[in-house]
PATIKE-823137 format. One record per residue (C-alpha): residue in one letter; chain; x, y negated, z. Coordinates in Angstrom, 2 decimals, padded with zeros to 5 digits. Layout:
<rs>
+---------+--------+---------+---------+---------+
: residuo : cadena :       x :       y :       z :
+---------+--------+---------+---------+---------+
:       A :      A :       X :       Y :       Z :
...
+---------+--------+---------+---------+---------+
</rs>
This chain:
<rs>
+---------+--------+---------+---------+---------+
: residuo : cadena :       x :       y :       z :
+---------+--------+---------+---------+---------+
:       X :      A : -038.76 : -173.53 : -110.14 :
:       X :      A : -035.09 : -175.02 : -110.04 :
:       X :      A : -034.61 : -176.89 : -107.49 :
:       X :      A : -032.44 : -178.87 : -109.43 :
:       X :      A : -035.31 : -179.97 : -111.64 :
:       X :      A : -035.18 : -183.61 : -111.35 :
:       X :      A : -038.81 : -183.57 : -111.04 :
:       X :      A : -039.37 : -180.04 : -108.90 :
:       X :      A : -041.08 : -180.29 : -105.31 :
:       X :      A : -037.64 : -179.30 : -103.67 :
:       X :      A : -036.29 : -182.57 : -105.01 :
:       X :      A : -038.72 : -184.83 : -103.98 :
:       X :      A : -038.87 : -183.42 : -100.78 :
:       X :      A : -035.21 : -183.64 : -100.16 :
:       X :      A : -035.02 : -187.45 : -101.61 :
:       X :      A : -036.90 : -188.45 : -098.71 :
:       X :      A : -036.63 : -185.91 : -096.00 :
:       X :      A : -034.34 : -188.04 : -093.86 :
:       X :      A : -037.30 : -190.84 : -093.46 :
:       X :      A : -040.10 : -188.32 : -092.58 :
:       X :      A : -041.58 : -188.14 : -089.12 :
:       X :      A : -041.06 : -184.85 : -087.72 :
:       X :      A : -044.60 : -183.98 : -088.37 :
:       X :      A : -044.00 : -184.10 : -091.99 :
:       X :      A : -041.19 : -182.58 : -091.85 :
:       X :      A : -042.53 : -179.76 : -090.56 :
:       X :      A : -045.61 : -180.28 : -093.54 :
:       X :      A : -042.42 : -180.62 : -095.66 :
:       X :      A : -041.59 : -177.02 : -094.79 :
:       X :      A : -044.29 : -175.67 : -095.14 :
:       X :      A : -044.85 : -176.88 : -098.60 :
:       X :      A : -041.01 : -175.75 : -099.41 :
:       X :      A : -041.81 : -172.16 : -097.81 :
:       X :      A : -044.58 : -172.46 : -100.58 :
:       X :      A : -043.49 : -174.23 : -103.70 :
:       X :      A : -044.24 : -170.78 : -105.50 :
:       X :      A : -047.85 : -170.79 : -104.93 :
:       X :      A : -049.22 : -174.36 : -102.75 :
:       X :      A : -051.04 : -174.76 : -106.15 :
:       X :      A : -053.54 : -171.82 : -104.95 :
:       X :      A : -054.11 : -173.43 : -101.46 :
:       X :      A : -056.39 : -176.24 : -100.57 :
:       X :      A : -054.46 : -179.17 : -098.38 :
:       X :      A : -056.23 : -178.11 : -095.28 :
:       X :      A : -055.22 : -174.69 : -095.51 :
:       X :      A : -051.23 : -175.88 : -095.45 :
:       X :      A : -051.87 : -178.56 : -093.09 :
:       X :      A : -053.29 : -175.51 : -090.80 :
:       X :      A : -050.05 : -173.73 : -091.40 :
:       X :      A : -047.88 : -176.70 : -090.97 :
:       X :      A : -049.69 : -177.05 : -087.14 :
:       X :      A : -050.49 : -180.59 : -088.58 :
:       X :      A : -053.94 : -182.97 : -089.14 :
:       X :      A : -054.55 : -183.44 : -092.59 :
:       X :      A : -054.16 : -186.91 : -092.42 :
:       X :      A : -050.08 : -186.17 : -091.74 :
:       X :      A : -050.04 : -183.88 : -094.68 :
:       X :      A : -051.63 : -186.85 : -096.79 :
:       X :      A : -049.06 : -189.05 : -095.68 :
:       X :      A : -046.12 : -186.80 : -096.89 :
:       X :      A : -048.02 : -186.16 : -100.36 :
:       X :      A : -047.51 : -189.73 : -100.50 :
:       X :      A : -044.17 : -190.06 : -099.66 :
:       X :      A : -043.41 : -187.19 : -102.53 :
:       X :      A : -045.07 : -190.18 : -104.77 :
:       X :      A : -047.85 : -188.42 : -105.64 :
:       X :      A : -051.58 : -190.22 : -105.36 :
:       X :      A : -053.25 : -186.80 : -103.74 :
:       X :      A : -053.22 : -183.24 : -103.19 :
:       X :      A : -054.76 : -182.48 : -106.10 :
:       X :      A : -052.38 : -184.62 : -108.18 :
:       X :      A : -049.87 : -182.25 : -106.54 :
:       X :      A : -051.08 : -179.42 : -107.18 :
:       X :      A : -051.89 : -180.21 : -110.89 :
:       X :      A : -048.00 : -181.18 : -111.11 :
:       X :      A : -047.02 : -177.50 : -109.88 :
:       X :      A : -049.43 : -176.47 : -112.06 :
:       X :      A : -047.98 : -178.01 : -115.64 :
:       X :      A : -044.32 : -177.12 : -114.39 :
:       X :      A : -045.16 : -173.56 : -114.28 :
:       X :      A : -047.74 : -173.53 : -117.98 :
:       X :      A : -044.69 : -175.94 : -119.55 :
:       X :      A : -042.14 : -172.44 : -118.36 :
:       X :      A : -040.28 : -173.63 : -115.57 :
:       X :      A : -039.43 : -170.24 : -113.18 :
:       X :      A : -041.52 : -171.04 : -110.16 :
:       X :      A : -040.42 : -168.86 : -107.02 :
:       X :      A : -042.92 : -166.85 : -105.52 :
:       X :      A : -043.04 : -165.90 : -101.99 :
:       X :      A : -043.42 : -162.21 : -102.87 :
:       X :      A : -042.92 : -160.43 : -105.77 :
:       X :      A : -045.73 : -159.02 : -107.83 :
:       X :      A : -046.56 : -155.13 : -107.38 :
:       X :      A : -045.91 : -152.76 : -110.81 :
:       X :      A : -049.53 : -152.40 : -110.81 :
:       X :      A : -050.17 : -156.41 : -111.03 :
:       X :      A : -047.67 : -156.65 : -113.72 :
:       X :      A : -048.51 : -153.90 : -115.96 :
:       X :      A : -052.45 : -154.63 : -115.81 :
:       X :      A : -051.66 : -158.04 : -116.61 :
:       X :      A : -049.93 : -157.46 : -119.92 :
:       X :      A : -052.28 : -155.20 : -120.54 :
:       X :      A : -055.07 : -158.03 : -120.46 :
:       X :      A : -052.02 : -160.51 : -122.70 :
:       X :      A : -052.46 : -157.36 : -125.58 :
:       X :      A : -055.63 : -157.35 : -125.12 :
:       X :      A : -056.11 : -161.05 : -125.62 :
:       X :      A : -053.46 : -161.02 : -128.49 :
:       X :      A : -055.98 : -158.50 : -130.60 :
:       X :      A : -058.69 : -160.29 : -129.91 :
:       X :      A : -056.73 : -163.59 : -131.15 :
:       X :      A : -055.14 : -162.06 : -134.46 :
:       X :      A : -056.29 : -161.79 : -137.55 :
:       X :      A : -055.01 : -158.43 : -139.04 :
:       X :      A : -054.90 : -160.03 : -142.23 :
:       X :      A : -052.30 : -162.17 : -141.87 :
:       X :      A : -050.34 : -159.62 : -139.60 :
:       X :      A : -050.44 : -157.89 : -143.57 :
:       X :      A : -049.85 : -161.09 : -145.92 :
:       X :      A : -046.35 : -161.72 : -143.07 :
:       X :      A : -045.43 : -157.74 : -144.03 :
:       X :      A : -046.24 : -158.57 : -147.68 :
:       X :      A : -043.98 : -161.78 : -147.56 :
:       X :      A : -041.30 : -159.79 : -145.62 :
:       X :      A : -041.03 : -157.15 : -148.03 :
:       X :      A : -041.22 : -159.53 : -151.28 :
:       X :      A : -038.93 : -162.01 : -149.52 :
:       X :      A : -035.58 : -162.91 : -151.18 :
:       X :      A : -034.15 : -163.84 : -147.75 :
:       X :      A : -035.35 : -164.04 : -144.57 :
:       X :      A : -034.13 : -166.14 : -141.68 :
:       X :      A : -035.34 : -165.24 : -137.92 :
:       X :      A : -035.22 : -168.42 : -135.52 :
:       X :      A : -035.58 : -168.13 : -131.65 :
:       X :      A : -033.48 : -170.23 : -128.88 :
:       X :      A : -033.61 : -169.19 : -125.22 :
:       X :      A : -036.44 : -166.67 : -124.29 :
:       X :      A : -037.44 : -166.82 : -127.76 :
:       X :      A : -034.05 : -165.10 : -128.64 :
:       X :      A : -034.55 : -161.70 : -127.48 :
:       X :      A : -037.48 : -160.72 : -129.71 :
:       X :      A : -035.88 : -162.67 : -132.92 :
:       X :      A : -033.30 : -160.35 : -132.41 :
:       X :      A : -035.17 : -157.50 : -132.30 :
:       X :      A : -037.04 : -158.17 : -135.43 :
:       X :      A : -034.08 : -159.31 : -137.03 :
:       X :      A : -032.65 : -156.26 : -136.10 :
:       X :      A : -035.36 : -153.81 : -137.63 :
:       X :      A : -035.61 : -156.08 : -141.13 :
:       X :      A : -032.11 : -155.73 : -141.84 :
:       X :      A : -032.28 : -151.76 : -141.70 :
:       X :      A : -035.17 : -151.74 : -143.92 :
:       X :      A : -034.19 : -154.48 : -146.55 :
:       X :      A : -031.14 : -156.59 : -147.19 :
:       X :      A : -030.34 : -160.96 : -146.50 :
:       X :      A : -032.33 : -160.97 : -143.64 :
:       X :      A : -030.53 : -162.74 : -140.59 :
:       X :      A : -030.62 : -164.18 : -137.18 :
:       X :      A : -030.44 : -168.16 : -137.42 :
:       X :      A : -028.42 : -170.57 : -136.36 :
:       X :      A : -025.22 : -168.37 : -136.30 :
:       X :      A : -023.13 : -169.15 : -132.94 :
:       X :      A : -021.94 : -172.58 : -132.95 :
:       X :      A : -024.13 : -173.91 : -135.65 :
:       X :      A : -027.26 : -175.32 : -136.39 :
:       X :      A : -029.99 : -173.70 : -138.58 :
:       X :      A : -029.33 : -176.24 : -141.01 :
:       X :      A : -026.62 : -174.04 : -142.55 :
:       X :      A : -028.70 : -170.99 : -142.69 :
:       X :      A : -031.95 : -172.75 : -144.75 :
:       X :      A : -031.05 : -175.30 : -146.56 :
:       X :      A : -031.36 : -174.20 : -149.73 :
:       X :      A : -034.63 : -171.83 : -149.21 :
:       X :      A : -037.49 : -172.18 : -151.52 :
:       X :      A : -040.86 : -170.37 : -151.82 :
:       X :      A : -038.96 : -167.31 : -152.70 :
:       X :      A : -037.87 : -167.15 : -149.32 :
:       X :      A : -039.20 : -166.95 : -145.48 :
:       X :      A : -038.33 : -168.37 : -142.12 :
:       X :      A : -039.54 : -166.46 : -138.87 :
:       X :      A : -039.93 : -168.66 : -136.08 :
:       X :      A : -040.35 : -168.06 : -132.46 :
:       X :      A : -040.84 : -170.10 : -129.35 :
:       X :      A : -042.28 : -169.02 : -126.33 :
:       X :      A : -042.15 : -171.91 : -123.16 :
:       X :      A : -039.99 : -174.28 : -122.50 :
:       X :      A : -040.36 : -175.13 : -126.33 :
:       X :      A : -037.40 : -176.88 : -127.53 :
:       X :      A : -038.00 : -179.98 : -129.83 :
:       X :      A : -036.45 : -177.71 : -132.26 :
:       X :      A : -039.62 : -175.99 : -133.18 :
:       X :      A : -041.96 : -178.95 : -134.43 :
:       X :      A : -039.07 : -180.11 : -136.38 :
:       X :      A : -038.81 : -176.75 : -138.52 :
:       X :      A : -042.25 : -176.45 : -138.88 :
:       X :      A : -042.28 : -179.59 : -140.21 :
:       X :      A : -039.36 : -179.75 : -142.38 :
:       X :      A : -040.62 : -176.25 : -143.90 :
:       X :      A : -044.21 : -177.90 : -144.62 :
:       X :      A : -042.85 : -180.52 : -146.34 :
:       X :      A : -040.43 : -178.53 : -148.08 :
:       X :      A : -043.04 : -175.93 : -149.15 :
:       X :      A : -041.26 : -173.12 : -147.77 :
:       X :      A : -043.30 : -170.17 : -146.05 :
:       X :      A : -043.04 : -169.89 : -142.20 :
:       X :      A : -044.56 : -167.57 : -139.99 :
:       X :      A : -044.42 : -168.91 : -136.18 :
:       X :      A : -044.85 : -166.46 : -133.16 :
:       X :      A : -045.76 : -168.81 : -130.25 :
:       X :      A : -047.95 : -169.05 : -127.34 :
:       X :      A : -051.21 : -171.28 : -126.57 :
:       X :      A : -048.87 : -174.18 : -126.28 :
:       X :      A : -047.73 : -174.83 : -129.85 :
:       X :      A : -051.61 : -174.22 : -131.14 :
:       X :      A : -051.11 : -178.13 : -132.70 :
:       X :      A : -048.79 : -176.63 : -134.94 :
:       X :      A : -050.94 : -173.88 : -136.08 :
:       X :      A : -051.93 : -175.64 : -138.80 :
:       X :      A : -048.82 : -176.41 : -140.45 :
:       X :      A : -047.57 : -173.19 : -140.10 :
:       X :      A : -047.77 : -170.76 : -143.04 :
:       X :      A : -049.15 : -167.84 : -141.02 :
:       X :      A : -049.74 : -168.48 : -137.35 :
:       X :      A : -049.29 : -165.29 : -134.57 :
:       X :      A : -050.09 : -166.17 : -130.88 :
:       X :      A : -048.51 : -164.37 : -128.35 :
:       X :      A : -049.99 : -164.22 : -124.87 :
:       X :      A : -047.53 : -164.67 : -121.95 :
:       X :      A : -049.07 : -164.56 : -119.00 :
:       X :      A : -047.31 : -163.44 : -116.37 :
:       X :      A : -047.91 : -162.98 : -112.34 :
:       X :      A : -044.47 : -163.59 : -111.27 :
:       X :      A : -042.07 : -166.25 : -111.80 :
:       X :      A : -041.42 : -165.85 : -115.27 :
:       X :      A : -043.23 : -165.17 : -118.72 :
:       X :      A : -043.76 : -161.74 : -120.21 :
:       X :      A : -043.14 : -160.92 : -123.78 :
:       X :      A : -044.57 : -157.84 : -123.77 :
:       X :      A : -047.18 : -159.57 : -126.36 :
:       X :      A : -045.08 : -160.44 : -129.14 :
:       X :      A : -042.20 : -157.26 : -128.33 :
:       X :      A : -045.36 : -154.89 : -129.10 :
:       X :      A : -046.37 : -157.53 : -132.28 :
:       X :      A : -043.02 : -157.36 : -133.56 :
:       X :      A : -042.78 : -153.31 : -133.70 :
:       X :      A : -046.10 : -153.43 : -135.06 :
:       X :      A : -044.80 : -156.00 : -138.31 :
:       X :      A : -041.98 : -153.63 : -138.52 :
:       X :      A : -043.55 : -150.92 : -139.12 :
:       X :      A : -045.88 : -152.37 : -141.49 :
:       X :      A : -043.21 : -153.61 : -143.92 :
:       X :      A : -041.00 : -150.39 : -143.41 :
:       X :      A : -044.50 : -149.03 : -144.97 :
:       X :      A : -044.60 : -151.78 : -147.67 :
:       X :      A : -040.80 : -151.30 : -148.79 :
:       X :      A : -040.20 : -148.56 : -151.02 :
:       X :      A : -036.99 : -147.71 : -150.28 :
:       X :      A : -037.15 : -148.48 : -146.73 :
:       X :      A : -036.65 : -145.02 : -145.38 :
:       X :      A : -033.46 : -144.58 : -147.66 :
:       X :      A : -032.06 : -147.95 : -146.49 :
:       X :      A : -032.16 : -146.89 : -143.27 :
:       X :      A : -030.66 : -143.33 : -143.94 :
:       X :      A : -027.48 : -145.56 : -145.30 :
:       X :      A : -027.20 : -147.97 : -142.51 :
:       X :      A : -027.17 : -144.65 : -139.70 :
:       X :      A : -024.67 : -143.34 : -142.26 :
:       X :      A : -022.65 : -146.20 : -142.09 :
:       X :      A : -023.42 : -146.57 : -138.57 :
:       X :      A : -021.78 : -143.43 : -138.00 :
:       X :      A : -018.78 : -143.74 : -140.41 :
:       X :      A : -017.91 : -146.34 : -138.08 :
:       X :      A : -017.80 : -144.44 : -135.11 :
:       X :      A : -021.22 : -144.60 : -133.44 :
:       X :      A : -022.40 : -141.55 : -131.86 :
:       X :      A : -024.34 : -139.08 : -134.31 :
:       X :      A : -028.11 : -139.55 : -134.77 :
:       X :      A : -031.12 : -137.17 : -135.72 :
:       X :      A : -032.32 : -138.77 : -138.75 :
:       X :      A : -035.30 : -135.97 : -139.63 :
:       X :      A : -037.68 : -138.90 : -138.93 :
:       X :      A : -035.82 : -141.73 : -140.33 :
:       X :      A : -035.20 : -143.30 : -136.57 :
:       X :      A : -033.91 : -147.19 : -137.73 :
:       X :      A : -030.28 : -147.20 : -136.13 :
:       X :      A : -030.15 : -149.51 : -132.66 :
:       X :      A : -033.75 : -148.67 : -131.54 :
+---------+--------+---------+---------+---------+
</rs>
């Protein structure tokens, strides 16, 4: 985590360093040498590393205004399932990481309903225009499926445009039309507030999200969750990346004249000075 996070163990610690004994200082290190991972040790464990009694390391959990260890720990805990980077003494191996999103796949099968991976494809390809919303993490696979729509089917686009708010891009969407949301930890407010505006407004929506925006499942048009699990600091996306090739794919399938679209945009790519491209298999242009 930041340790500019007004509410991150390296701030507490440092608010009230200066009036620890040096016992808990030295508990204080310890805990700071661990802020990654003290949520997988019990308090006697770190007080054995610290060289201290466990009554010392009580005292400083205190002094960090926290009621117990276990309070503690549950803290580190919910800042690291809410998305907040939390440094890890040692980064995870290839095999760790690969195994794990294999399980978040896995668990993203096992979780979706193939049917309404189709009706989204069927809505894509009927659309009149699509927007694709993501902010922060969330941006990098809007942008990809952005990215494949608009090579397979016109007025599809990445909202808010730089500088503005979405507001611009949707407000005067009906039922003809379809707004692709994602958010993937730390959700913004944003994402409540277009699910609810579109639910109220009877537009479709189709939200890609992970097991923390489940309460707005309902109100969604089409729900897709998204494992993220991840053994390091951060999140992985291999979930919804993989989810969003597989929807492209589908409505490439579903559009007609798909193929040919995307034989015009290479051609156009290349007009405009873009290296030349094979196009015997209809490869979408920027993949």
């Amino acid at each position: 985590m930041r340790a500019d996070e007004p509410d991150s163990l390296e701030t507490r610690i440092a608010n009230c360093y200066a009036s620890l004994s040096p016992q808990e200082r030295r508990a204080a290190d310890v805990l700071l040498a661990h802020a990654g991972d003290a949520g997988t040790y019990r308090a006697s464990e770190l007080a054995t590393m610290a060289d201290v009694s466990k009554a010392t390391f009580s005292r400083l959990v205190r002094a960090l205004e926290f009621s117990n260890f276990d309070a503690m720990r549950e803290h580190l805990r919910a800042l690291r399932r809410s998305g907040v980077p939390v440094a890890i003494e040692r980064a995870p191996d290839v095999s760790a990481i690969i195994s794990q999103d294999i399980a978040n796949l896995h668990a993203m099968h096992a979780l979706l309903d193939e049917a309404v991976v189709e009706a989204v494809a069927e809505k894509i390809t009927a659309s009149r225009r699509i927007a694709v919303c993501g902010y922060r993490s969330s941006l990098a696979a809007a942008s990809v499926l952005r990215l494949n729509l608009a090579q397979i089917r016109p007025d599809t686009w990445l909202a808010p445009g730089s500088g503005q708010s979405v507001a611009e891009d949707i407000a005067d969407f009906d039922e003809r039309d379809l707004i692709i949301a994602m958010s993937f930890r730390r959700h913004g407010r944003w994402a409540k507030e277009l699910v609810d505006w579109a639910y109220g407004s009877r537009i479709p929506l189709a939200l890609f999200a992970d097991d923390q925006l489940r309460v707005l499942a309902a109100r969604a048009t089409w729900w897709l969750e998204c494992p993220n699990v991840y053994p390091g600091a951060f999140d992985s996306h291999a979930a919804v990346m993989s989810l969003v090739a597989v929807l492209s794919d589908r409505v490439l399938a579903l559009t007609p004249d798909g193929a040919q679209r995307i034989d015009r945009v290479n051609s156009v790519h290349e007009s405009l000075g873009a290296p030349p491209r094979a196009t015997s298999r209809r490869t979408p242009a920027g993949t």
